[in-house]
LONU-177273 format. One record per residue (C-alpha): residue number from 1; residue in three letters; y, x, z. Coordinates in pm, 1 decimal, always signed. Each point is the difference from the previous one (the first is absolute). Last residue first. Example, Ala and Ser with C-alpha at 12.3 -4.5 7.8 and 13.67 -1.06 7.14 Angstrom:
BEGIN
num / residuo / c2 / c1 / c3
2 / ser / -106.0 / +1367.0 / +714.0
1 / ala / -344.0 / -137.0 / +66.0
REM end
This chain:
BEGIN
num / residuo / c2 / c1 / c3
307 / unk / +4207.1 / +7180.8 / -6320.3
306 / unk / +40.8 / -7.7 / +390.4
305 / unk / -308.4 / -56.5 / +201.4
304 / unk / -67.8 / -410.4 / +62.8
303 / unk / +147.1 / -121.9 / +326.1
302 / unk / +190.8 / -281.6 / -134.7
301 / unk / -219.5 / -140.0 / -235.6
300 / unk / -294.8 / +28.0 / +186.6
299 / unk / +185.0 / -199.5 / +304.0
298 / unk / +167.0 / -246.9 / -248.9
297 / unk / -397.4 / -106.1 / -116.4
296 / unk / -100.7 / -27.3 / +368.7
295 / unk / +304.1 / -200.1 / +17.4
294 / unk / -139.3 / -235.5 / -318.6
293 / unk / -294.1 / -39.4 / +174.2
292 / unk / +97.6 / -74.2 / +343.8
291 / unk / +177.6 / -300.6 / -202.6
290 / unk / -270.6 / -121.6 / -187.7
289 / unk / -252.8 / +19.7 / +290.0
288 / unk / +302.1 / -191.4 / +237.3
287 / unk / +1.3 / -294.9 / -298.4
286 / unk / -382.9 / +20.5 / +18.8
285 / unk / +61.2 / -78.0 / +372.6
284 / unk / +262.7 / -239.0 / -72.9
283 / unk / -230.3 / -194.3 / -210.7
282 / unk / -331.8 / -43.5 / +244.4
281 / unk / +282.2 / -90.2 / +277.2
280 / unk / +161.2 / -290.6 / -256.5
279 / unk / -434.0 / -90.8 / -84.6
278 / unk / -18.0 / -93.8 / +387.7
277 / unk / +328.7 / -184.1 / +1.6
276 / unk / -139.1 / -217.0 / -330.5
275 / unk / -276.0 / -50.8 / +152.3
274 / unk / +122.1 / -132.1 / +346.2
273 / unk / +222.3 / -182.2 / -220.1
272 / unk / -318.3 / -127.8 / -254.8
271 / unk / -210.4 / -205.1 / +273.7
270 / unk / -211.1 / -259.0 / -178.7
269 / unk / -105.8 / +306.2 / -211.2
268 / unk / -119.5 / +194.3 / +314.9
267 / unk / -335.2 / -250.5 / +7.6
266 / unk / -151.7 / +253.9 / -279.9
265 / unk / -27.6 / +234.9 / +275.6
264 / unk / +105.7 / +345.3 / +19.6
263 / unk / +41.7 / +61.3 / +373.5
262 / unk / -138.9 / -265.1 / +284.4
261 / unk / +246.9 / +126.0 / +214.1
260 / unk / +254.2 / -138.7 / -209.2
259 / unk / +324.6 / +205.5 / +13.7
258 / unk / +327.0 / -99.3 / +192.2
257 / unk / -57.3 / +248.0 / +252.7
256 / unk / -61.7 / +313.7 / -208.5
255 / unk / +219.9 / -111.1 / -269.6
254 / unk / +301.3 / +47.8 / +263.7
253 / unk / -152.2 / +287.7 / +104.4
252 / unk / +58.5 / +139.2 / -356.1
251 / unk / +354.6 / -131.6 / -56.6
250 / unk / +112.8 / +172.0 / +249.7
249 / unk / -145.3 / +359.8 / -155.3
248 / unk / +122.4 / -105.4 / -324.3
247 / unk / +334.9 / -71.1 / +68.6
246 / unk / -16.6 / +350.4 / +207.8
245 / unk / -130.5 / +177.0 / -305.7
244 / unk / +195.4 / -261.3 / -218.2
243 / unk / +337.9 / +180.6 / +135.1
242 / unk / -134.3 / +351.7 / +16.4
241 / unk / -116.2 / +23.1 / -414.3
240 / unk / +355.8 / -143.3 / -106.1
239 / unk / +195.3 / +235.7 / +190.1
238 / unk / -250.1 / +300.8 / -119.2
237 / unk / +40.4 / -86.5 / -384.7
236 / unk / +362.6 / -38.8 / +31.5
235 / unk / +26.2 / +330.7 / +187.0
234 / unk / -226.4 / +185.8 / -291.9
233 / unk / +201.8 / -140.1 / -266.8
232 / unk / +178.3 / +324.2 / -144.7
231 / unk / -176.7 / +297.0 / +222.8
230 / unk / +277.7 / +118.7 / +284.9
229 / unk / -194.1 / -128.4 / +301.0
228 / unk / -263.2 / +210.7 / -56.3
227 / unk / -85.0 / +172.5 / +367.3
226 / unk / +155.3 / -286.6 / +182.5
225 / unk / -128.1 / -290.4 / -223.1
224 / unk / -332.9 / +110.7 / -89.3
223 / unk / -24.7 / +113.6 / +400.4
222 / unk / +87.0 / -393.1 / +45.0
221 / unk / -227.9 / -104.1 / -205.4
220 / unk / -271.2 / +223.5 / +116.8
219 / unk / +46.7 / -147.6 / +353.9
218 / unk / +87.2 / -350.8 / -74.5
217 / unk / -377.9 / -11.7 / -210.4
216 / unk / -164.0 / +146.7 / +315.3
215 / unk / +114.1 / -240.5 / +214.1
214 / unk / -48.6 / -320.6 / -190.5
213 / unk / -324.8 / +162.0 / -105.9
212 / unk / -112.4 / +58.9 / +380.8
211 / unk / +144.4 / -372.6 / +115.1
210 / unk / -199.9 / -139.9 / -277.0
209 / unk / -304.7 / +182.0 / +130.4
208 / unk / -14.4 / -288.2 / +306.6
207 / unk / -1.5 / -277.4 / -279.2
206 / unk / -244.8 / +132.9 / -228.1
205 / unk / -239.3 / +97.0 / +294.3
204 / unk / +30.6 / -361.4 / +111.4
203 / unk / -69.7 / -131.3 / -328.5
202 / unk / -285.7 / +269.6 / -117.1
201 / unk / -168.1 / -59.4 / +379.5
200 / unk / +55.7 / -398.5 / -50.0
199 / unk / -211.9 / -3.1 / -313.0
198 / unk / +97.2 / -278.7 / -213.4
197 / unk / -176.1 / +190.2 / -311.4
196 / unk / +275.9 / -5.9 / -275.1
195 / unk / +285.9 / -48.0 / +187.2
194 / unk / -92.6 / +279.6 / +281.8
193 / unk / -119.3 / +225.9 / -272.2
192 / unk / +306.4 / -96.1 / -199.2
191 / unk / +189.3 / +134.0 / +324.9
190 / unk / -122.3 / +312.6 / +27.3
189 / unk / +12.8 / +88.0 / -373.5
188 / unk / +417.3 / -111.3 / +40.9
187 / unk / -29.5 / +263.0 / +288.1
186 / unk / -166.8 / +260.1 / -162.1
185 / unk / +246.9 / -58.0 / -347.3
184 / unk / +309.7 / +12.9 / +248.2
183 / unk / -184.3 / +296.4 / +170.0
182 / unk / +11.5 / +210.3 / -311.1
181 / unk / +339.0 / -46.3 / -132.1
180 / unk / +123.3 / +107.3 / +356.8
179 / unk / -257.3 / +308.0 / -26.4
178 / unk / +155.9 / +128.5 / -347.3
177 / unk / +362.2 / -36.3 / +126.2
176 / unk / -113.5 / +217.7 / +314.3
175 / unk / -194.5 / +243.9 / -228.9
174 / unk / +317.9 / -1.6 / -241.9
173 / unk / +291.1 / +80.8 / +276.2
172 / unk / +108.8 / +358.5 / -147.0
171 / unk / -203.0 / +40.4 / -314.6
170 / unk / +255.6 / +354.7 / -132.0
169 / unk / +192.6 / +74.1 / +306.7
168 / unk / +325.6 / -169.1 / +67.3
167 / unk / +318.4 / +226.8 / -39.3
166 / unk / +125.2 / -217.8 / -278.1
165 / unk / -192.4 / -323.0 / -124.1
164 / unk / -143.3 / -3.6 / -351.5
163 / unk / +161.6 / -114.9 / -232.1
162 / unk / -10.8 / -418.8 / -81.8
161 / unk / +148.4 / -74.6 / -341.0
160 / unk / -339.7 / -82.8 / -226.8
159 / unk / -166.8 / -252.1 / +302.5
158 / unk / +336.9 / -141.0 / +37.4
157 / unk / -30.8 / -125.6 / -337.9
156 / unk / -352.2 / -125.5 / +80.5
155 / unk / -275.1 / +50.9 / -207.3
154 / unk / -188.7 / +221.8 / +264.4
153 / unk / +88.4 / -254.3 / +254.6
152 / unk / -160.4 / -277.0 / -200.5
151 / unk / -309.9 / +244.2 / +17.7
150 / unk / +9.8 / +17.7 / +429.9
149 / unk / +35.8 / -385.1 / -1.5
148 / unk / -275.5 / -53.9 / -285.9
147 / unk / -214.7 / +229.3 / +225.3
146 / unk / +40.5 / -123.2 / +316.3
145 / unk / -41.5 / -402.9 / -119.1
144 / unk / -285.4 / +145.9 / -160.0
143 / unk / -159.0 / +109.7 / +376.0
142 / unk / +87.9 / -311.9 / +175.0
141 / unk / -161.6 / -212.2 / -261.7
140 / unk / -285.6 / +221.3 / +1.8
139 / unk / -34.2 / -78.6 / +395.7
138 / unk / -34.2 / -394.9 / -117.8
137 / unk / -257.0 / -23.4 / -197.6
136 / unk / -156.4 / +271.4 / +215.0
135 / unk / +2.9 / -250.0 / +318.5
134 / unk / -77.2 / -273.6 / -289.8
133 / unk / -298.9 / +200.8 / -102.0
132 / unk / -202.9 / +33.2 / +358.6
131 / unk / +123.9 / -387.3 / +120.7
130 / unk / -69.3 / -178.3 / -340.6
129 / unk / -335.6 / +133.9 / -123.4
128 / unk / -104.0 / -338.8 / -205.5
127 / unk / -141.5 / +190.4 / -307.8
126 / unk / +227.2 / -99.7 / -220.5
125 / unk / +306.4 / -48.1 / +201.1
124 / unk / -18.9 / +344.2 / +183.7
123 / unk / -29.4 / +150.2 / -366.4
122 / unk / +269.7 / -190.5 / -123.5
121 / unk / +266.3 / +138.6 / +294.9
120 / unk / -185.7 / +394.8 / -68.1
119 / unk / +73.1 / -33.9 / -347.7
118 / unk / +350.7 / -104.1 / +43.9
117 / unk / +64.3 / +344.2 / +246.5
116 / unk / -161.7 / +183.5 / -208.7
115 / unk / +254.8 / -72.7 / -295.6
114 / unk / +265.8 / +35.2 / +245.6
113 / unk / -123.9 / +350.5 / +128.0
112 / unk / -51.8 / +75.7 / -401.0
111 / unk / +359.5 / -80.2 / -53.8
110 / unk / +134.5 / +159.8 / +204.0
109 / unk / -122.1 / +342.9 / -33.2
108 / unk / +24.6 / -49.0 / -372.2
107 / unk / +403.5 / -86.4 / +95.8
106 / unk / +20.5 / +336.5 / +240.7
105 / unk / -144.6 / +234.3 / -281.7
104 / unk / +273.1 / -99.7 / -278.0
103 / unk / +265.0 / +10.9 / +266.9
102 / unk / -143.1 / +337.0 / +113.8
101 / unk / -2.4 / +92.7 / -313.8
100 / unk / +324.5 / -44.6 / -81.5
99 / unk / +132.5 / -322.0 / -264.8
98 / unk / +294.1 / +102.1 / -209.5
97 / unk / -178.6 / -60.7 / -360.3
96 / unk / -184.7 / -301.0 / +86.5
95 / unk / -406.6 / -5.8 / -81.7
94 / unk / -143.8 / +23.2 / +337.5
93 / unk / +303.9 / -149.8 / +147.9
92 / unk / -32.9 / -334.9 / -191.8
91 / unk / -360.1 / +0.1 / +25.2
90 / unk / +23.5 / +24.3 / +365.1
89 / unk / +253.0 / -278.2 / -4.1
88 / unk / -193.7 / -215.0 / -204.2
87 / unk / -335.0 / +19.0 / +225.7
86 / unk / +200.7 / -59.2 / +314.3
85 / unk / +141.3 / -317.7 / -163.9
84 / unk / -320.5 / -126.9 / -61.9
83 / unk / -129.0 / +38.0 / +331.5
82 / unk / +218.5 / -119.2 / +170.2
81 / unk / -3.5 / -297.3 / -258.5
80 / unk / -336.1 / -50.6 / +67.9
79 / unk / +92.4 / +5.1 / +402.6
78 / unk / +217.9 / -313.3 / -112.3
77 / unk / -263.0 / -198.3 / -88.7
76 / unk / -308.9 / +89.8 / +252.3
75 / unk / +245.7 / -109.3 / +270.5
74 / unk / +74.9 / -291.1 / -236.5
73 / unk / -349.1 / -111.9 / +38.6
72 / unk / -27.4 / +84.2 / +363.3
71 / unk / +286.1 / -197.4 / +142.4
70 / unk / -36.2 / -289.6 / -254.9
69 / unk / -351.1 / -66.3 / +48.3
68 / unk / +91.5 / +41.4 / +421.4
67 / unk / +286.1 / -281.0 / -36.2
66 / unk / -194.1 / -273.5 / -284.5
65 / unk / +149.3 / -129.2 / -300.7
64 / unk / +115.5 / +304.4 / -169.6
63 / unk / -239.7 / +214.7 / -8.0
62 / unk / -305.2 / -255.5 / +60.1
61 / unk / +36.2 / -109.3 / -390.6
60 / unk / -74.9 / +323.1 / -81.8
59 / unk / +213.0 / +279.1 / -224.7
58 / unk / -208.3 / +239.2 / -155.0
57 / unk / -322.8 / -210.4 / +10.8
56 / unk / -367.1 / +98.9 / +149.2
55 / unk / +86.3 / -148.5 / +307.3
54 / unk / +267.1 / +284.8 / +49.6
53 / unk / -34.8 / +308.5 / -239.8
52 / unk / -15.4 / +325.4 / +130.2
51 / unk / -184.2 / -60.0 / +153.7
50 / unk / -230.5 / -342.1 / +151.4
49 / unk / +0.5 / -106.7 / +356.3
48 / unk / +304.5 / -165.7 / +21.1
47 / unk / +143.3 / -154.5 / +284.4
46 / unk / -159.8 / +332.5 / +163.2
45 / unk / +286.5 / +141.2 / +184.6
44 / unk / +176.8 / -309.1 / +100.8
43 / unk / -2.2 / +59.5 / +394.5
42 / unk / +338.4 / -117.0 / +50.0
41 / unk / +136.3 / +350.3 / +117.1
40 / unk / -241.2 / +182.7 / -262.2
39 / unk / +162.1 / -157.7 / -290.4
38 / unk / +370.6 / -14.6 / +105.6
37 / unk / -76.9 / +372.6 / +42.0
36 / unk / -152.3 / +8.8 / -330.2
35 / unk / +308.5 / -145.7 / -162.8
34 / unk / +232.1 / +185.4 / +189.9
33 / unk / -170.1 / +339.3 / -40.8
32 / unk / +72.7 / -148.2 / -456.3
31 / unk / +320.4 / -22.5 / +71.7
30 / unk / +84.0 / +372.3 / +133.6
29 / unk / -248.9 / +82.7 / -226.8
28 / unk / +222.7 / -151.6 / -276.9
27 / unk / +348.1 / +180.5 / +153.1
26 / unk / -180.2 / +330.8 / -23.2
25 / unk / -73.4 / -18.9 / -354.1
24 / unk / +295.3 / -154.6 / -93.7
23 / unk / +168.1 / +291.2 / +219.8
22 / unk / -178.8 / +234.9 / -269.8
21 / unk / +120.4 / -218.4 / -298.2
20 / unk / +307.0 / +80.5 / +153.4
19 / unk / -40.0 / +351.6 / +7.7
18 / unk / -159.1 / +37.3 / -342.5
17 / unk / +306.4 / -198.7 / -135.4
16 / unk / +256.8 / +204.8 / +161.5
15 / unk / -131.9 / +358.4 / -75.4
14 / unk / +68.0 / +53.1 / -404.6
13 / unk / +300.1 / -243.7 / -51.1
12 / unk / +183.9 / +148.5 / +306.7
11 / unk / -36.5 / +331.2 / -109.5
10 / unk / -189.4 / +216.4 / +222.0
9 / unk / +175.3 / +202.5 / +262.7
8 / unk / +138.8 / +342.0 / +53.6
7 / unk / -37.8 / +125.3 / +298.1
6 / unk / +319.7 / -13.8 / +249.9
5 / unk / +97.4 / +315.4 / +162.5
4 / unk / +192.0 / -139.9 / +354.5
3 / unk / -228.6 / +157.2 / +214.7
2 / unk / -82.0 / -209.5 / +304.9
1 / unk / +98.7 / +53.1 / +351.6
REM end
């Protein structure tokens, strides 16, 4: 049962803008995974072999007149305007009046994985290194989409008037929260390995570990849900985190089959569905990173030691 003491919150002037710019964040990675994924899945990766410019020229001919210049040019695009709008929030909370800390702290965080997370793309471009950096490409990605989830939460209104949870101890439920975050990012590593490389021992192991993190992840959110039940948004979170798990999970054998055996090839352009289905199981499962996240983030909040 929760405690019905409500903390103060923000006003709405001072919090709402960080937090959407925050989603904006989020929302633009969300975009920019797409991108790449459509990238990998037609085996576009190198259309340009230049950064961070693209034949020399900030917007090529070949980006809009051919599929894979397109792809990766305006997956190079919108990831600038990740990063851009990270860098604005984080000066906007370092120098806003209402801003904590950990806010402050979280967006640096954040922005440095994302900034890494560029460098590392250009780097594998440059020197021609596709299969070791795109695998980290595309881990990083996982890992800022958990950060800008957790730090929207701490801008949340709901982040300001959750209590803590009566007669549940103090970090009840974080280790599981923490390891269901954890194998999301494992398994999405597991399967740009397989993507990346075409190796049938990544792909198979990525599919047969699927059933571990669809397990595990129904486990902790379901212990979130029993144990925490009463912290504002937590159910919504959890309902919309076990219906694309098992969407997800489907969807997943059902790139498995229709996949090209051949793997990244430049030949997948000719076939953009399959594609396009592959990159929609690459996008739920940063959606389901997101959305772990941001219960992780309701966990802490709830089970935090009374002020």
């Amino acid at each position: 049962m929760s405690t019905s003491a409500a903390i103060p919150a923000a006003a709405p002037g001072e919090s709402r803008g960080p937090f959407r710019l925050a989603m904006g964040v989020i929302v633009t990675t969300m975009v920019v995974i797409v991108f790449g994924a459509m990238t990998t899945s037609t085996g576009s990766g190198m259309a340009f072999v230049d950064w961070p410019l693209s034949d020399g020229q900030l917007m090529p001919e070949r980006s809009y007149t051919t599929v894979p210049g397109f792809l990766e040019h305006f997956h190079r695009l919108i990831a600038s305007l990740a990063g851009t709008l990270a860098l604005v929030l984080a000066l906007w909370l370092q120098f806003g009046r209402r801003a904590t800390p950990a806010a402050r702290k979280t967006a640096w965080i954040g922005g440095v994985v994302l900034l890494m997370q560029a460098v590392v793309g250009g780097v594998g471009v440059r020197l021609e290194l596709p299969a070791v950096t795109s695998v980290t490409h595309g881990l990083l990605a996982q890992v800022t989409l958990s950060i800008f989830a957790w730090l929207a939460y701490l801008l949340s209104d709901r982040y300001a008037r959750t209590a803590p949870i009566d007669g549940v101890p103090p970090g009840t439920g974080r280790r599981l929260a923490i390891v269901a975050v954890a194998m999301l990012i494992a398994q999405t590593l597991l399967g740009g390995i397989a993507r990346h490389t075409n190796n049938s021992h990544a792909l198979w192991t990525h599919a047969g570990n699927s059933l571990v993190v669809f397990l595990v992840v129904v486990i902790a959110t379901g212990f979130a849900v029993g144990k925490l039940g009463g912290v504002p948004g937590l159910r919504g979170v959890a309902r919309w985190l076990a219906t694309l798990l098992i969407l997800q999970l489907v969807l997943g054998f059902v790139a498995l089959i229709v996949r090209n055996s051949a793997g990244k090839t430049p030949e997948n352009v000719a076939n953009l569905g399959t594609a396009a289905l592959i990159s929609v199981h690459v996008f739920l499962g940063a959606m389901l990173t997101v959305l772990a996240a941001t219960l992780c983030a309701h966990v802490f909040r709830g089970t935090r030691r009374p002020e």
